[in-house]
C-alpha positions, 0 to 999 in steps of 0.5 A: 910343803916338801916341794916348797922347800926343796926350791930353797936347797941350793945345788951342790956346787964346790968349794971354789964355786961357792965362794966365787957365788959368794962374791957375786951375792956380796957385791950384787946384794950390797948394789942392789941395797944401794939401788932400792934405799931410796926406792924403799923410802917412798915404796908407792912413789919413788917415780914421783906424781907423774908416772905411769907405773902404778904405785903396787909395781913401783913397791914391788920393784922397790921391795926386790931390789932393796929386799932382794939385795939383803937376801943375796948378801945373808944368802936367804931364800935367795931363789925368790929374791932372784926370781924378783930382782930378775923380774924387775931387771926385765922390765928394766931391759923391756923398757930401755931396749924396746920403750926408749931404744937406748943402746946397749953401752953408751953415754947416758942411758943404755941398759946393759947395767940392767941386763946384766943384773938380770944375768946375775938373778937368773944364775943365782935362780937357776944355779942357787947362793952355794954352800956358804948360804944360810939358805944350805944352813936351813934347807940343807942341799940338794942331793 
């Protein structure tokens, strides 16, 4: 359980670095709500009868983004809302890029929206939410 909770003590960052991991949480966070409100509306099938992802994966997606956007804004257990959110944006990528071929900027489709919200999960994986979290205030950080 130690283990566990270590994951969710954000590294020691500095005071700019926080409020600057702050923004990007605010602004990504309030995106990805935005994203997932609809999506969270209909969990199973917000793709609509005919697709092809099958309904578990479509709420998984639809519970990252909406619920992963909340858990960046508060800024808690923000390594597990990322790692979804940066699951979810992969497969986002995996299918413009490869499935459908769409460019990376471009007009209509393209996925570099998805790619660099995957950039942005990744960071706040890997770097964590910084000070101004309540993941520091509950977990405490990293020695």
């Amino acid at each position: 359980m130690t283990k566990l909770c270590e994951r969710f003590q954000p590294s020691p960052t500095t005071r700019c670095a926080s409020l600057g991991l702050l923004a990007l949480r605010l602004v990504a966070g309030v995106a990805f709500v935005h994203h997932g409100w609809g999506k969270i509306q209909d969990p199973f099938h917000w793709m609509g009868p005919d697709a092809a992802i099958p309904g578990f994966f479509q709420a998984l997606a639809a519970v990252s983004e909406f619920g992963g956007g909340l858990a960046w804004v508060v800024g808690l257990l923000v390594p597990l809302a990322s790692f979804g959110v940066a699951c979810t944006m992969g497969v986002a990528v995996w299918t413009h890029l490869i499935v459908r071929g769409d460019p990376f900027v471009g007009k209509g489709a393209s996925y570099e929206l998805a790619l660099l919200y995957f950039c942005v999960a990744l960071l706040l994986l890997l770097g964590g939410p910084g000070k101004l979290s309540v993941d520091r205030l509950v977990f405490g950080e990293r020695k």
